[in-house]
Structures are given as C-alpha cells and as structure tokens.
C-alpha positions in Angstrom: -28.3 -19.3 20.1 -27.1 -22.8 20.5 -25.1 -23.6 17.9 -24.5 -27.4 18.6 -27.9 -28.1 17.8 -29.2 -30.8 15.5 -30.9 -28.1 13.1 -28.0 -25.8 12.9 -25.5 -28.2 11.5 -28.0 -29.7 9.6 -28.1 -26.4 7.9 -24.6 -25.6 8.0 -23.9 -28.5 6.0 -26.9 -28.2 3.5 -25.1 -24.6 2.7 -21.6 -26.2 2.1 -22.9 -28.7 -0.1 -25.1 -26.1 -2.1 -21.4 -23.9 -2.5 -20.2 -26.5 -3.4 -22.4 -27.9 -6.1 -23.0 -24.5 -7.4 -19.0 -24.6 -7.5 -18.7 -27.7 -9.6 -21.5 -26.6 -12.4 -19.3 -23.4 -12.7 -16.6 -25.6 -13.1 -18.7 -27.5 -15.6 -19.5 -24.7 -17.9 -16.5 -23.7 -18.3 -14.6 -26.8 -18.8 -17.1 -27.2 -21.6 -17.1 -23.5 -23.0 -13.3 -24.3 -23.4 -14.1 -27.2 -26.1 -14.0 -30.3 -23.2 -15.2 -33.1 -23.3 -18.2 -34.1 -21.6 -16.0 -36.6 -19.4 -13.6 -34.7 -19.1 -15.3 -32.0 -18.1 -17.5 -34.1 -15.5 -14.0 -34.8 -14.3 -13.2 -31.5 -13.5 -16.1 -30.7 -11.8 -16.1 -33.6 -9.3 -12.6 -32.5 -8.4 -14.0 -28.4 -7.9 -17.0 -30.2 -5.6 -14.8 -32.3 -3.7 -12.2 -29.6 -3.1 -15.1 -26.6 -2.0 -16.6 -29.0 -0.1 -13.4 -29.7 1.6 -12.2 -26.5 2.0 -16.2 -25.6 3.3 -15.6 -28.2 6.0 -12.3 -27.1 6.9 -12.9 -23.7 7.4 -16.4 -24.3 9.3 -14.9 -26.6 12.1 -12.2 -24.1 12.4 -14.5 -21.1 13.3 -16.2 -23.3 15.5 -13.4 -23.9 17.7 
C-alpha cells in the first residue's frame, strides 16, 4: 500500500481531527457537569482540541519515519 498517497493522509488527518473534536466535546461536558461556565468551558475545550490534535500529529509523523 502506498502510504504517501494523496487519499491516505487525507484520511489520516480526517481521523486526527475527529479524535480530536470528539476529545474537546468530552472536555466540554465535563467542564460544564462541574458547574462551568459556558465560556469557560468553551475555553477548556479549545485547549483539549488543540492539545489531541497536536499530540495526534506528533505521534503520526513519528510512526511514519
């Protein structure tokens, strides 16, 4: 399988922004089941996305080395 194809990656990224979006609602609910804010809790959750996302991407390119 070639895995430098256009496809692939396209797919490999689509899954890493899924985890993490799926990361950040989690982070969501339970920022808010604590008694948060809705800022505050929108706050949290755009720091879980950009951190899974992150750590997605990081761990990806270094399996494919």
């Amino acid at each position: 399988m070639n895995y430098s194809s256009t496809a692939f990656l396209l797919l490999v990224l689509a899954v890493a922004v899924l985890f993490a979006a799926v990361a950040a609602m989690i982070a969501f609910g339970l920022a808010r089941w604590e008694g948060a804010e809705i800022p505050a809790a929108l706050s949290r959750s755009g720091i879980v996305f950009a951190a899974a996302l992150t750590l997605s991407l990081a761990t990806l390119t270094f399996l494919s080395q």
